[in-house]
N, C-alpha and C positions, 0 to 999 in steps of 0.2 A: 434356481432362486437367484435374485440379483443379487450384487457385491456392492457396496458402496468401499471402495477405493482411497479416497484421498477429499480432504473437506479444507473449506478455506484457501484454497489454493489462489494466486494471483490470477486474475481473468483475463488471459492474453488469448490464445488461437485455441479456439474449443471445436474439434472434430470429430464426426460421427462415422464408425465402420462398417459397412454392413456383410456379412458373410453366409448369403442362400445357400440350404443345402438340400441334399433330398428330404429330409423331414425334419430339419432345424433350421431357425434362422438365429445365427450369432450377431448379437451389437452389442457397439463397443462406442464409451465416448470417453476421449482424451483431453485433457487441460493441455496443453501443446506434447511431450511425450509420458506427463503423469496420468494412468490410468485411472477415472471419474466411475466409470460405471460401466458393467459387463453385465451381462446374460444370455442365457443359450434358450432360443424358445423352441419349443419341441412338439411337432405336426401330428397328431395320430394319422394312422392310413385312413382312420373312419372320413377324419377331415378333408382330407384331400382327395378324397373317392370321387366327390364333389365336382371335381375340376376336370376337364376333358384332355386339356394341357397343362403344361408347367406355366406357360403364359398367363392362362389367365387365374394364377394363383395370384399375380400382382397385386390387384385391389386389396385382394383377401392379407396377405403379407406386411403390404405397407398399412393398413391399418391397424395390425395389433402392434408392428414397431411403435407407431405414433401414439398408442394408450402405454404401451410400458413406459414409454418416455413420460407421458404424462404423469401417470401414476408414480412415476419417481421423481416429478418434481426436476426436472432438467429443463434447463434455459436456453430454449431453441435459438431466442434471438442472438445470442452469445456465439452460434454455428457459423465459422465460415467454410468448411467444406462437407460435404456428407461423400465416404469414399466408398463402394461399390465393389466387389469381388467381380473381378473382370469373364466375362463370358466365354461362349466359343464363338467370336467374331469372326472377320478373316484374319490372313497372318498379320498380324506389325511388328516392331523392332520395341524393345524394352522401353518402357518407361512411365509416365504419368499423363494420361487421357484427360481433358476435359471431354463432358458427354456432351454428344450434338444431336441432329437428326441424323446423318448416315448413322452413326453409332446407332442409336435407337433402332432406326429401323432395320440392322443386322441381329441387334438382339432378342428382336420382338418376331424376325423370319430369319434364325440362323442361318447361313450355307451348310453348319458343320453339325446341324441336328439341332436338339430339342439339352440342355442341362440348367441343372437349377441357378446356375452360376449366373446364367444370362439376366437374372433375377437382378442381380446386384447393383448393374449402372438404372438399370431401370428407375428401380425403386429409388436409388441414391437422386437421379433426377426430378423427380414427382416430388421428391424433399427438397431439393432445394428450393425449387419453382415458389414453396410456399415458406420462405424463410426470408426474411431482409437482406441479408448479404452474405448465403450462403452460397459457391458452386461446387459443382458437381464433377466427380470425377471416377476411373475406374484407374487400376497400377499393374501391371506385368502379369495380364493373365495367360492363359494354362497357353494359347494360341501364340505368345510371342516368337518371331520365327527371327534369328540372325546366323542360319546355317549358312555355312560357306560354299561355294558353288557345287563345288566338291562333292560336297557331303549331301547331297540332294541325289546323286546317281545310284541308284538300285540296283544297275546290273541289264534290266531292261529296260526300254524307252516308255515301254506301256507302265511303267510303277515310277515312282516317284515318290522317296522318303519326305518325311514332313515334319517339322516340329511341332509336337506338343508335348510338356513339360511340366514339371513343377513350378513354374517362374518364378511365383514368388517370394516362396522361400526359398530357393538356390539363390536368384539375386541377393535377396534381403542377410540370408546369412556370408554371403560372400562379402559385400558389403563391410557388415559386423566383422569378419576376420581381418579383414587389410585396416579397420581404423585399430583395430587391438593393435597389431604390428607397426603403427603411424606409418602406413603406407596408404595410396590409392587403386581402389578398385581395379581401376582402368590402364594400370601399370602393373599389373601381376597376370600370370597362368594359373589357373586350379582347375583341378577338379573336383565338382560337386558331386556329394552323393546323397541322393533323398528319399532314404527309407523308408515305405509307408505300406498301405495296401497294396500300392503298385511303387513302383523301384525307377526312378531314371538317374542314371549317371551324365551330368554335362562336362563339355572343355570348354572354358569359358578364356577366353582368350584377350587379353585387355579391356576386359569391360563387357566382352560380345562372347553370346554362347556356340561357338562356330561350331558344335557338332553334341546333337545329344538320342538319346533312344524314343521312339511316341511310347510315352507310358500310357497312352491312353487306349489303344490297340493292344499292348504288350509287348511291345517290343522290346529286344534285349534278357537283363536274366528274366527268369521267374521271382516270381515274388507271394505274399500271403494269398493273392486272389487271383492275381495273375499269371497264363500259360509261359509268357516270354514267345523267346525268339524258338519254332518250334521246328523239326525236319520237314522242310518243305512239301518231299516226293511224297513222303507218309500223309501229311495234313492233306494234300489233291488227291490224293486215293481214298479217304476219308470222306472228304468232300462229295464224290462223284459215286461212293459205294451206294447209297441208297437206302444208306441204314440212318441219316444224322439231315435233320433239316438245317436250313440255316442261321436261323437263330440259337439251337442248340451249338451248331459249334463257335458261335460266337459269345455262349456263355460259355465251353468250354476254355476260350481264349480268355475272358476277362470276367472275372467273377464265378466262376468254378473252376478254374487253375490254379497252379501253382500247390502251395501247403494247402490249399480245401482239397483238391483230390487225391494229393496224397497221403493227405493225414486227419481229413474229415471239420479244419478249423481254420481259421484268418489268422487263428491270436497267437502271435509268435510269443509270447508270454507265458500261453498255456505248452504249446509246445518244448519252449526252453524248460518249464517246470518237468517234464516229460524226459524231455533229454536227463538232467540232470539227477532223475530217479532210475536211470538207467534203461531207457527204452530206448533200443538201439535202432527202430525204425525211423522214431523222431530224429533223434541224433543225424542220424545219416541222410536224411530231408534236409535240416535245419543247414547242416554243413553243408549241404549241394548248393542251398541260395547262396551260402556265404562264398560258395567258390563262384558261382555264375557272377555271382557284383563284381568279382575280384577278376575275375576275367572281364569284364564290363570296363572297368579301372583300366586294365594296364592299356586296351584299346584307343583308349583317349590319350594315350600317352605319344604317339605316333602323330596325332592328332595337334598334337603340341609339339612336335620334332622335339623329344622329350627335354624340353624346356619347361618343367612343372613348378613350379614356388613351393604350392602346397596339393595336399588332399584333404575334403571336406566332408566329413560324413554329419548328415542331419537327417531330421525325420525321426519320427515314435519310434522305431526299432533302437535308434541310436540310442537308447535309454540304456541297451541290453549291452556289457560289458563283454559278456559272454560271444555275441553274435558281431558288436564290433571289433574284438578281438584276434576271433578267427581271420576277418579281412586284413587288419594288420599287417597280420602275419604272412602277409602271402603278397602287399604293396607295399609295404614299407620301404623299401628301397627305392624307391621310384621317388617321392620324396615324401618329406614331414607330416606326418596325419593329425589332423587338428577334428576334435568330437563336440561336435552342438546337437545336445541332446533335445528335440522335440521341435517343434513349429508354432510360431506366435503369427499366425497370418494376420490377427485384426492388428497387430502391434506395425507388420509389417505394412495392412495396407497406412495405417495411420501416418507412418515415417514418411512414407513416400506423400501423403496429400500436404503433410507440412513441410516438406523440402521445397514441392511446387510452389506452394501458398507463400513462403520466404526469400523465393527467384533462388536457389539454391540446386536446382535441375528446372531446364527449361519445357514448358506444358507442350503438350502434342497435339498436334490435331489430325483428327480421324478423316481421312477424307477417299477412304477405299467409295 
């Protein structure tokens, strides 16, 4: 159900967010950083059985944006940028995209697969195209890569670590933490922690994320859905037994691991309510993630020749006292743990299209 937000407001930089997912598309439009109008629109499977790919959900997507917009009475011509939840492009370095045709044409034939994300500059282009003097942009998606040469070595020449990430909210809340402290991003150490279905810890290094876990594979701890980082020998024995295709163990790895197989759930909610009723199987689950993060943490610490400022724990779990607690207790000494409980991605892509729109971060161009 939409929100109407904020009425009357001065008509200065009015921008539109969009955030594809697998069966919702979130928009968001902002009066510069006051909240105008939210809603989450939600895809039955009936509907999208329809579509062969995520691709050509396009048409189908951007059109009901453009009726809710309608239907609520929002003044496109007032748009100057429409911002796009950033896809699985190739790698780039942090920051604010204007969409081009390379862009495009990586998001429309990814190198890195098919995800709903790719959806986002898409659509956010086809909107501008038909607006006065809107453009078009996408902000620090899930692919930004600023690992350090370093940290790209796996061990053998055949593998090659990669980053993929939360970007935008470890950027967007690191960000938020140095203006609290009237410092600059780009002059601090931290570490980010971003709690969610899948878990990455970055080291974010003056501005740059020089070494983080692919939360997208599972690398690193386990988390609600995901296996993590798992014993190699056992997973190729696994592999090669004859009993496990490979697709099954790749839902093993991400989307049947972590708390789903050991405790049959994603919802570390239900399971804290579990723990706390004294089921000691939860419990002792629950506590293994909070120790895998916390070992995940002190890693990055070396990472930073332990010159750390802070530690940042964000993401839907951060809600849980309880679960960010136990980490506490076990990093605290490394330094200051600072808690942002949850994730404002439309909020975050917003910041970032009006910093660009203000010459306040300068716009990028894709030209992979």
């Amino acid at each position: 159900m939409e929100e109407f937000l904020q009425h009357n407001i001065d008509e200065e930089i009015r921008i539109i967010a969009i955030n594809p997912g697998s069966t919702t598309t979130k928009i968001a439009v902002y009066q510069n950083m006051n909240p105008v109008y939210l809603k989450t629109i939600r895809h039955s499977i009936e509907e999208l059985k329809e579509f062969e790919s995520i691709i050509d959900q396009l048409a189908y997507r951007k059109q009901i944006i453009c009726k809710e917009l309608r239907d609520a009475d929002i003044k496109l011509d007032l748009v100057r940028a429409v911002v796009g939840r950033g896809g699985l492009v190739k790698p780039i370095e942090s920051g604010v995209y204007e969409v081009n045709e390379a862009m495009i044409r990586d998001l429309t034939n990814s190198p890195l697969g098919e995800h709903a994300s790719n959806l986002g500059g898409l659509i956010a282009s086809d909107m501008a195209e038909t607006l006065p003097n809107a453009r078009a942009f996408i902000a620090d998606p899930v692919v930004v890569d600023e690992l350090s040469d370093i940290a790209r070595v796996s061990g053998h020449p055949a593998f090659r670590r990669i980053s993929i990430f939360h970007a935008l909210n470890q950027k967007a809340v690191a960000r938020q933490h140095a203006k609290s402290i009237l410092k600059h991003y780009e002059d601090l150490n931290l570490i980010v922690i971003h709690l969610g279905g899948g878990i990455t810890v970055g080291a974010h290094q003056k501005g740059k994320v020089i070494d983080v876990n692919n939360g997208l594979d599972g690398e690193g701890p386990f988390s609600p859905e995901r296996s993590g980082t798992l014993p190699v020998g056992q997973l190729v024995s696994m592999c090669f037994s004859g009993n496990y295709t490979k697709s099954k163990i790749k839902k093993m790895i991400k989307g049947e691991g972590g708390l789903v197989a050991y405790l049959g759930t994603n919802s570390a909610y239900e399971i804290e309510q579990k723990a706390a009723a004294g089921d000691d199987k939860a419990m002792f689950y629950y506590e293994a993630m909070a120790y895998q993060v916390s070992k995940q943490i002190g890693s990055m610490c070396p990472v930073l020749k332990g010159n750390v400022d802070g530690i940042i724990i964000t993401g839907g779990i951060a809600h849980s006292k309880f679960f960010v607690n136990m980490v506490i207790e076990r990093v605290y000494r490394i330094a200051p743990v600072h808690v942002y409980p949850g994730e404002d991605e439309m909020k975050a892509l917003v910041s970032n299209g009006l910093m660009a729109l203000k010459g306040e971060i300068k716009i990028k161009i894709y030209d992979k």
